[in-house]
N, C-alpha and C positions, 0 to 999 in steps of 0.2 A: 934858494931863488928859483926863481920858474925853468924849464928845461926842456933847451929844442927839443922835440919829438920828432920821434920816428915812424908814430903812426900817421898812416896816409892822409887821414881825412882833418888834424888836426897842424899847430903850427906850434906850442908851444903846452907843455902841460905846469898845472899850478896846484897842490897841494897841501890844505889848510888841514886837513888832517891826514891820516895814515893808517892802514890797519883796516881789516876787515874780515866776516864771519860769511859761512857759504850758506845757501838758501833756496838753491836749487841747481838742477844736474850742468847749465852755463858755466858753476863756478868748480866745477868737479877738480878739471886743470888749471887755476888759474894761474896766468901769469904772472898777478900782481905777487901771490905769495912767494913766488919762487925768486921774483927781483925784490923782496923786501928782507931776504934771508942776504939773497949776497950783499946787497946793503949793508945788512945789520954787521956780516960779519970783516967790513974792512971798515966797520968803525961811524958810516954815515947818521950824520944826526938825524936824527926822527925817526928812527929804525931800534934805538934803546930794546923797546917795549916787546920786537918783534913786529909778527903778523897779525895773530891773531888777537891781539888786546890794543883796539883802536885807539888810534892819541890824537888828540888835540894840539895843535901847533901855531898856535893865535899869533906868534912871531914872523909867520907868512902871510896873515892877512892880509898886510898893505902892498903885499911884493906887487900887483898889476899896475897900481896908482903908478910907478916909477918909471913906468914905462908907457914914452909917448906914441908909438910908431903904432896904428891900427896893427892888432893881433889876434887872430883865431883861439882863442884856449882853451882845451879841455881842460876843466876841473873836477879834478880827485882822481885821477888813473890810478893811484894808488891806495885809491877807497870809494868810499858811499859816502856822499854828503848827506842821506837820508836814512843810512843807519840808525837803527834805533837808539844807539851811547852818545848819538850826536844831538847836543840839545838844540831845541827849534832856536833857543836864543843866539844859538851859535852859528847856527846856517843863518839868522836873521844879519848877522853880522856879516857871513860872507855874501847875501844878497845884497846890503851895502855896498860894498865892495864893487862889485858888479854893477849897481846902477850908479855909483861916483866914476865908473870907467868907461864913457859910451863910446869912447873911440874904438872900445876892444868888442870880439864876442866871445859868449862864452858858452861852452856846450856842458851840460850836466844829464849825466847819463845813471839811469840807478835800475836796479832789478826791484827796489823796495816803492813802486808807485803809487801805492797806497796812502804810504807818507808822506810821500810828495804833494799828491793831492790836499792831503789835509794841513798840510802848512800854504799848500798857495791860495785856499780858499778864504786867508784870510790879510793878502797880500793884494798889489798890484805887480807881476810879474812882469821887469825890466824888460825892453824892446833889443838888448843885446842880450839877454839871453834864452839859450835855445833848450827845451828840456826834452829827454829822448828818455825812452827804455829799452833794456835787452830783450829779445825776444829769441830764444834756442830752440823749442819745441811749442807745442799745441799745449798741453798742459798747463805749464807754466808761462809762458811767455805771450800766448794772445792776449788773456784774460788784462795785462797791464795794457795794450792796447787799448782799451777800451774805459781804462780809467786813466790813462795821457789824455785819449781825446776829450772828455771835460774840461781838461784846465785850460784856461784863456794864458797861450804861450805864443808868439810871433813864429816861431817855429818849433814844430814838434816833429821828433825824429824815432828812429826805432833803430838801433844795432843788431843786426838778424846774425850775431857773431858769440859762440861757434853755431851755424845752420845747424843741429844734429837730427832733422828728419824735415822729411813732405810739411809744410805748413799747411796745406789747404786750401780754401778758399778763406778769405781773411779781411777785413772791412778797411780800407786805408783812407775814408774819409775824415778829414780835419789832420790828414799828417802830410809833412811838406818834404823828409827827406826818409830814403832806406838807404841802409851801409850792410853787405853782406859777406862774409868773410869764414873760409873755415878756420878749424883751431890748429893752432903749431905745437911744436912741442913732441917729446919722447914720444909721448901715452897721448896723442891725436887723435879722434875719431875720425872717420873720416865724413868726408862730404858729399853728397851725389849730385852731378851736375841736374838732373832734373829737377831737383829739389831748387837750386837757382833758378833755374829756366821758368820754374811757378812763380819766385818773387820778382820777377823780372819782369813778366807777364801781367802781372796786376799792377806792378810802378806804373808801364805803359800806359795802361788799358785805366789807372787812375791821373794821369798826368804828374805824377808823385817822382822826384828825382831821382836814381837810382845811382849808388854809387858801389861799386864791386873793390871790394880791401885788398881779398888776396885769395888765393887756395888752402894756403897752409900748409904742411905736412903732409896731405894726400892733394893729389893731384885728380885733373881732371881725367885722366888714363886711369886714373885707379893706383897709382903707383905710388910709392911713398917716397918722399927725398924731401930736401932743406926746401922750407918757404921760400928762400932765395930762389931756389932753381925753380920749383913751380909755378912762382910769378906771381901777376895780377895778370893776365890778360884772361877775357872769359870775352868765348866767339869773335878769337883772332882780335880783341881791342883791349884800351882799358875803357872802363867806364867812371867816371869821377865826376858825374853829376852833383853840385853842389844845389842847396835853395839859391832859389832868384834872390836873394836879400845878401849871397856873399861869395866871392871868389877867392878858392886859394893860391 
C-alpha cells in the first residue's frame, strides 16, 4: 500500500514498480538501494527480486483510487518509472491511474528524461501530475533540464539532490519548482553552501519556488554528523516553497 513519507517535500510515496540500475554519479549512494536490501531481507513483498532487477508490481496500480482525501505523492521513490525494463504500456497504465485520481497530485521524478520526453510526446500529460528531473552536477543533470522544459507539464520541477558541485549559471525558464538537498548517508559527499547560495539566487532572480530538503550528512560548518542534527535550516530558516497550484 502507499507509505507516509518522510521526505519533506512529499506526503505519501506510491510504488508500481521497484528496483532500479545507476546512470550517473546522483545514483553513486543511493538510498533506494540500500532500503530495498533491508527490505528484501525481513521478507517485504516487492523486494523478491532485490535491487537491481526492476519488478513490476501491477497489484499496486489501483492503491491511489482508494483513497479519497487530496494527497501529495511521490511516485517510484523506490525506482524510475522511465526506466528502460519499464514498458511505455505500463507507465501508460500508471498514467491512467493518475488522471482517474484528480483529487491527488503526483510527482514523477526520473534521471532518464529522455524517455520521458518521448512517451509524453504522444500523450496529454494530466493537470495533477507534476514531472521533475534530478539534477547533481553540470554534466549530467543540466542537459535534462532542457529536455523537461519541452514537455507540456502543469509543473515541472528539478531535485538539485545530492548538489555535488557549482551548477553555474543555468536556464530555469518553463520550470515552476527547485528542491535542494545534500546527500546522507556513511560515504556523503559533501555539499558547499555557496553551491546553494547559486540555486538560490537564480529561484529568486527567476521567480521559480525554491524549496531547501536538508544538509545531509555534511553540514554547513563543513562538519559531518546525523541529517537529523544538521537540519533544514539554510540562512537561519527553512525554505519550503511549494508551486502556487499546491500546499503541504
Amino acid at each position: 500500500m502507499p507509505t507516509r513519507s518522510n521526505i519533506e517535500w512529499t506526503e505519501q510515496t506510491w510504488n508500481p514498480t521497484v528496483g532500479c540500475t545507476k546512470v550517473s554519479p546522483g545514483c553513486k549512494n543511493c538510498y533506494a538501494e540500500v532500503m530495498a536490501r533491508r527490505l528484501q531481507a525481513i521478507g517485504v513483498h516487492g523486494y523478491e527480486n532485490g535491487f537491481l532487477r526492476l519488478t513490476l508490481l501491477p497489484e499496486r496500480l489501483a492503491e491511489p483510487l482508494g483513497r479519497h482525501k487530496p494527497t501529495i505523492y511521490f511516485v517510484n521513490s523506490m525506482s524510475d518509472l522511465f526506466h528502460d525494463k519499464v514498458p511505455f504500456e505500463y507507465v501508460r497504465r500508471v498514467f491512467d491511474v493518475m488522471a482517474r485520481a484528480p483529487q491527488h497530485t503526483f510527482q514523477v521524478l526520473t534521471k532518464r528524461a529522455a524517455r520521458m520526453a518521448e512517451f509524453c510526446r504522444g500523450i496529454t500529460v494530466p493537470s495533477n501530475v507534476w514531472l521533475g528531473v534530478s539534477v547533481e552536477n553540470r554534466k549530467h543533470g543540466l542537459p535534462r533540464i532542457d529536455v523537461l522544459r519541452e514537455i507540456d507539464a502543469q509543473v515541472r520541477f528539478l531535485s538539485v539532490e545530492p548538489l555535488l558541485e557549482d551548477l553555474g549559471r543555468f536556464d530555469l525558464s518553463g520550470i515552476h519548482w527547485v528542491i535542494v538537498g545534500g546527500e546522507s548517508g556513511r560515504k556523503a559527499r559533501p555539499m558547499k553552501p555557496e553551491w546553494v547560495e547559486n540555486v538560490k539566487a537564480q529561484c529568486d532572480a527567476a521567480a521559480v519556488a525554491f524549496f531547501f530538503k536538508q544538509w545531509g550528512t555534511w553540514g554547513a560548518d563543513g562538519q559531518k554528523r546525523s541529517k537529523h542534527a544538521n537540519g533544514r535550516r539554510y540562512r537561519g530558516k527553512v525554505w519550503d516553497r511549494m508551486p502556487a497550484t499546491a500546499q503541504l
